[in-house]
Each structure stands twice: as structure tokens, then as C-alpha cells.
C-alpha positions as a Markdown table, in Angstrom:
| # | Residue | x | y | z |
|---|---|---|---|---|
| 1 | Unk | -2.2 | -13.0 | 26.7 |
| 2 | Unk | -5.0 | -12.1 | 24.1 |
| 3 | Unk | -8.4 | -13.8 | 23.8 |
| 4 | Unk | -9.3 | -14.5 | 20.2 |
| 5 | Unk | -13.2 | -15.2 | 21.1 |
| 6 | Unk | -15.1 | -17.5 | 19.1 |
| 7 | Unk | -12.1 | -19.3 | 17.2 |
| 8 | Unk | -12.2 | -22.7 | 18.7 |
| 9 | Unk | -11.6 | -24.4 | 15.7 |
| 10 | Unk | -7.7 | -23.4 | 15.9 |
| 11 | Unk | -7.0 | -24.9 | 18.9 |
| 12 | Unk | -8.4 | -28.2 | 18.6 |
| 13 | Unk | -4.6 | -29.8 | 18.5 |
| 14 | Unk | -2.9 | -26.8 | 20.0 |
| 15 | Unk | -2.4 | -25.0 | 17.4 |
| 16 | Unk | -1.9 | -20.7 | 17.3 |
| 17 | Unk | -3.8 | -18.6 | 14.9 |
| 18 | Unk | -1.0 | -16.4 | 13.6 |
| 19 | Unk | 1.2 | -19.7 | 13.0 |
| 20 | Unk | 0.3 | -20.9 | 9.8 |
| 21 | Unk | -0.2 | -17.6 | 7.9 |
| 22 | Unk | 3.1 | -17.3 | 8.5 |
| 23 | Unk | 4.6 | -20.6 | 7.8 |
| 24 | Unk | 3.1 | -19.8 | 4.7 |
| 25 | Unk | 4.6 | -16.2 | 4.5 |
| 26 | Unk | 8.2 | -18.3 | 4.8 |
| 27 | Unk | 7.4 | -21.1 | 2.7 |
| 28 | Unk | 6.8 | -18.9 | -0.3 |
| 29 | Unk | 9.1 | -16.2 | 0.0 |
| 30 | Unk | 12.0 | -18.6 | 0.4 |
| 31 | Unk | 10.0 | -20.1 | -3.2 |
| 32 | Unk | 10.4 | -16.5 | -4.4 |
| 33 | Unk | 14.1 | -16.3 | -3.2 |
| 34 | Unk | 15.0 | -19.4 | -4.9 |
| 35 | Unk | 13.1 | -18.1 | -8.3 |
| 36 | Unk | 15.7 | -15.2 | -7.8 |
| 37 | Unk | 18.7 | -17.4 | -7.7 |
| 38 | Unk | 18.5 | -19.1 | -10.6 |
| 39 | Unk | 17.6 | -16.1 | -12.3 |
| 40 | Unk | 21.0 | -14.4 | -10.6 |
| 41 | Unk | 22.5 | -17.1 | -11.7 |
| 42 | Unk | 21.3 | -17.0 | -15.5 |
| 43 | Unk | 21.8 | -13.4 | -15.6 |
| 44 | Unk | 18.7 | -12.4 | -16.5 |
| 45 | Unk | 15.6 | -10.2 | -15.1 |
| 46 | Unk | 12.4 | -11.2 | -13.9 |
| 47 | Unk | 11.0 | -14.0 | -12.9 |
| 48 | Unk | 10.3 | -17.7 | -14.6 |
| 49 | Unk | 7.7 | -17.4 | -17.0 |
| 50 | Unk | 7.9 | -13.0 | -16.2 |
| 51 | Unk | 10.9 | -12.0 | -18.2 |
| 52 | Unk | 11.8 | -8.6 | -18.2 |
| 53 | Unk | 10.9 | -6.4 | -21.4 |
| 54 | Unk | 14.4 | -5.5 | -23.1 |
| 55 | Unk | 13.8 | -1.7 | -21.9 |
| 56 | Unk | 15.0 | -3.0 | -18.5 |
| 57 | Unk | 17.9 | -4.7 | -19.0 |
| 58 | Unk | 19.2 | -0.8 | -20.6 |
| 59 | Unk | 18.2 | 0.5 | -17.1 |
| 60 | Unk | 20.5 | -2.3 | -15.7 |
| 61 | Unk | 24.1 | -2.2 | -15.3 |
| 62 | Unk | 24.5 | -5.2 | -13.3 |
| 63 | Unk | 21.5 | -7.6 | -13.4 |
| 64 | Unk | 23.1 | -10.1 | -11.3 |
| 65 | Unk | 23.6 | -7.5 | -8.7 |
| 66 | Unk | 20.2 | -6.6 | -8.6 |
| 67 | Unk | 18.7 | -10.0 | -8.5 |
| 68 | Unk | 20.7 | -11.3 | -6.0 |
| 69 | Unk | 20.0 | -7.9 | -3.8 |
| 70 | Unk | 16.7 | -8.9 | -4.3 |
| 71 | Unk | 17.3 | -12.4 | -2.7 |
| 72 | Unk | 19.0 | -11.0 | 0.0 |
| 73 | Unk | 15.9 | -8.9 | 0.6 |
| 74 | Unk | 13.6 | -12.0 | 0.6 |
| 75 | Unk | 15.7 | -14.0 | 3.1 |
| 76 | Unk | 15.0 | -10.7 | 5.7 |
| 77 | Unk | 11.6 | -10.9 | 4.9 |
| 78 | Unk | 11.5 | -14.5 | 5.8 |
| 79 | Unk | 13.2 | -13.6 | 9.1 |
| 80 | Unk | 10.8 | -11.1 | 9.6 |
| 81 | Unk | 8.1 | -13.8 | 9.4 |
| 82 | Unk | 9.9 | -16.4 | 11.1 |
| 83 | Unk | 9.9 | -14.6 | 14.0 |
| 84 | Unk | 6.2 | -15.0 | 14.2 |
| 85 | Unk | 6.8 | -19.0 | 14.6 |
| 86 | Unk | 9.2 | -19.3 | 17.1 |
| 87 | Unk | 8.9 | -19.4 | 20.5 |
| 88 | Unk | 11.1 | -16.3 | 21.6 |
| 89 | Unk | 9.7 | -14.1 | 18.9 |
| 90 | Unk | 7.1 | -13.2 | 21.9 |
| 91 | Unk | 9.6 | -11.4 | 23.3 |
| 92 | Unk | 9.8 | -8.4 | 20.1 |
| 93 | Unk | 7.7 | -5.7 | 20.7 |
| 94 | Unk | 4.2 | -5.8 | 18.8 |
| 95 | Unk | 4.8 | -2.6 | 17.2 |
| 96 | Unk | 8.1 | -3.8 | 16.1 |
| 97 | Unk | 7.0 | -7.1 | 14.8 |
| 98 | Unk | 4.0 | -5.7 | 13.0 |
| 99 | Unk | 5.5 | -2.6 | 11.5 |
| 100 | Unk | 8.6 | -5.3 | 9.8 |
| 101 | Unk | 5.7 | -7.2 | 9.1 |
| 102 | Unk | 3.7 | -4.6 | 7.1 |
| 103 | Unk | 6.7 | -3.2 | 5.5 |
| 104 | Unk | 8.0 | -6.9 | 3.9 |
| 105 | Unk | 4.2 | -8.0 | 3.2 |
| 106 | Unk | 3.5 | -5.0 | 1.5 |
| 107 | Unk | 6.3 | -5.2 | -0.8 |
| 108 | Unk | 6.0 | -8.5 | -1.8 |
| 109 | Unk | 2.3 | -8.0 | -2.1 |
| 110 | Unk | 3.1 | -5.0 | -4.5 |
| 111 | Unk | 5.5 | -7.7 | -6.7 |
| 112 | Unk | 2.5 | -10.2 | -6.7 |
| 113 | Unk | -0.3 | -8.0 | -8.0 |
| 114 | Unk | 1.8 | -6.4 | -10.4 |
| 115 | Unk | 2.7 | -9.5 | -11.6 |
| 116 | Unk | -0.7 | -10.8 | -11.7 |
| 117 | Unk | -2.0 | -7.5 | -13.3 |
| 118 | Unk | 0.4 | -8.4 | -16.5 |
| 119 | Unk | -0.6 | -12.0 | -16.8 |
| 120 | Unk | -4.3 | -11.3 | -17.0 |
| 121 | Unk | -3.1 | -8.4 | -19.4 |
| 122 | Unk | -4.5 | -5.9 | -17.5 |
| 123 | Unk | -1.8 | -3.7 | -18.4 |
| 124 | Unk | 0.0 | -5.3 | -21.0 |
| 125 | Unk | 2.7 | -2.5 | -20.8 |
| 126 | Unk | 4.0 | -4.2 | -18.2 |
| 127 | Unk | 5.7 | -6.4 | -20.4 |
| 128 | Unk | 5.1 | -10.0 | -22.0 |
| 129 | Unk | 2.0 | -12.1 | -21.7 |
| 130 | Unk | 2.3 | -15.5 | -20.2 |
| 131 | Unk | 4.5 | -18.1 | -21.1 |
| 132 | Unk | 3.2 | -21.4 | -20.3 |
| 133 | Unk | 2.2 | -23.2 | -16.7 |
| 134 | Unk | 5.2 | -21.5 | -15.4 |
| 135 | Unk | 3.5 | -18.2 | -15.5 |
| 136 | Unk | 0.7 | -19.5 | -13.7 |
| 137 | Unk | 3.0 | -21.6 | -10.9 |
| 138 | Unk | 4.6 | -18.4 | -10.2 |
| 139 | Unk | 1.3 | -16.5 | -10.1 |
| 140 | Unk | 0.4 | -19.1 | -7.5 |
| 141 | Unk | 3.6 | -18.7 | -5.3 |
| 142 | Unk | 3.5 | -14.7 | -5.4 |
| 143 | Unk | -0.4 | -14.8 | -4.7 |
| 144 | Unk | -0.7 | -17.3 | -1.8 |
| 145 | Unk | 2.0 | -15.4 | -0.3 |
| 146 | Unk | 0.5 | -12.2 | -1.0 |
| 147 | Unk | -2.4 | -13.7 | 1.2 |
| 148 | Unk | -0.7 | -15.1 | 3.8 |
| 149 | Unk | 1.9 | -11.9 | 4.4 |
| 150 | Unk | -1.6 | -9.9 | 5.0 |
| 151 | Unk | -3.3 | -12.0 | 7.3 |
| 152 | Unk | 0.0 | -12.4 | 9.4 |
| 153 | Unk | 0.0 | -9.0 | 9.1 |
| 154 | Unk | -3.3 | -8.0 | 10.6 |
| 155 | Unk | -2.6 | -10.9 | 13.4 |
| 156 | Unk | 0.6 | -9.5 | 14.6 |
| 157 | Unk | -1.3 | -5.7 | 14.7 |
| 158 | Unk | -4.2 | -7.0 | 15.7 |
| 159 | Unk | -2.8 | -9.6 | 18.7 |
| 160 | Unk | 0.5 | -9.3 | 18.6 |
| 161 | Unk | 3.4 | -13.2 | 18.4 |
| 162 | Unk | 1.0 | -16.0 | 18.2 |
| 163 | Unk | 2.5 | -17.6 | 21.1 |
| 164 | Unk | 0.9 | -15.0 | 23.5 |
| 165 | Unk | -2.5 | -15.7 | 21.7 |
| 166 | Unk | -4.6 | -18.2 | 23.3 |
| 167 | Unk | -8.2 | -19.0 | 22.4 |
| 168 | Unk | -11.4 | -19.4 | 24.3 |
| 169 | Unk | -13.2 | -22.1 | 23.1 |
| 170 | Unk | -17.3 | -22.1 | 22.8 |
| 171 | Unk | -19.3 | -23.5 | 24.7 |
């Protein structure tokens, strides 16, 4: 097991550091994956209140394809980060776990700033400015999780499942 020193204030009820970073990681990217559905299901590209400039629906021959791919891709990464939670996900290797890890948060992390990056028209080639509080609620989704991918992330490299984490508290 791995020390964390001076972070007594996790433990005060039991609780891991690692944990909820990455209830957070789930909680969002299963948001994300249901954005993705209904946009399968409508047929379109992009995301509520992010659609997708006309130029890529030429690039796509089958847009439902595509988003549901992408849903299919968000429910691994949730996998990926659920293993951080349970109990028996101390049993991957840290190298395993972390790597996964970095791979999915990265991704998603990529979507979120590029999506943020074209709501604050940063790069307004990007497509479309926003388009009402949905714009923003996304932003909010993609960004917390963006957040909470990296710091689970840097735990599982750092100290590996937070279940073989325990914490010395101060004295």
C-alpha cells in the first residue's frame, strides 16, 4: 500500500483519494455518451448546442455510424474509469490501469478543449458560436470531466487503484 502523506482530510469518513475523480470521470462521460445518443438518434453531428459545420456532414457517409461509434467509445472509457472504483480493480496492473487511463482522458480532454476553444471563439473556424445555455451545460460536462479524467490520471500513475492507497493522517 502507498502512503499519501499529509492528506488527512480524505480519510476523515473512509474515504480514497483516487475515488471521486473518478466517479466523476464516469458520471460525465456516461453524460457525454448520452449527448451522443440522442444525437445518433437525430442523425445529426456534434453535440447539443455544438452542431457540426455543413463541411462535415460531406466528409460523412454515415453520421449515425459514427456517433454511435463514438458512444461505444465513451462507454469503454467509462469502464476504464470504473475500474478505479471497484474493489477488484486493485488487482490490474498500475501500468495497465494508468496507460487506459491516459489514453481515454486524453481523448476526451482533446474533445473538451476544442470544444471550449470554439465557444469562446477562439478559433471560430471551428464552426458555429454558441447557441444558448445548452452550449454552456455542455461546456460544463466536457470540462469537469476533462478535470476529473486528469487528476484520476495522475493518481493511478502516481499511486496506482485507490483501494491500495491509504493515508497517514497528521498529527
Amino acid at each position: 500500500m502507498t502512503s499519501i502523506p499529509g492528506a488527512s482530510w480524505f480519510d476523515r469518513h473512509g474515504e480514497r483519494p483516487g475515488i471521486i475523480p473518478s466517479a466523476v470521470a464516469v458520471g460525465t462521460t456516461l453524460v457525454y455518451a448520452a449527448m451522443k445518443t440522442v444525437m445518433a438518434i437525430e442523425d445529426k453531428l456534434g453535440l447539443p448546442g455544438f452542431p457540426a459545420p455543413a463541411a462535415s456532414y460531406a466528409n460523412c457517409s454515415d453520421i449515425a455510424r459514427s456517433e454511435w461509434m463514438l458512444v461505444g467509445m465513451a462507454f469503454l472509457a467509462v469502464g476504464v474509469a470504473f475500474i478505479m472504483i471497484v474493489p477488484w480493480g486493485v488487482h490490474v496492473p498500475r501500468w495497465l490501469l494508468a496507460s487506459a487511463i491516459w489514453i481515454a482522458g486524453i481523448s476526451l480532454a482533446a474533445g473538451a478543449i476544442r470544444m471550449t476553444l470554439r465557444a469562446l471563439r477562439i478559433f471560430p473556424e471551428l464552426g458555429a458560436g454558441p447557441q444558448g445555455i445548452s452550449t454552456w451545460l455542455v461546456l460544463l460536462v466536457l470540462d469537469a470531466g476533462a478535470v476529473a479524467w486528469t487528476i484520476t490520471a495522475i493518481h493511478a500513475t502516481r499511486y496506482g487503484h485507490p483501494a491500495s492507497t491509504t493515508i497517514k493522517p497528521r498529527d
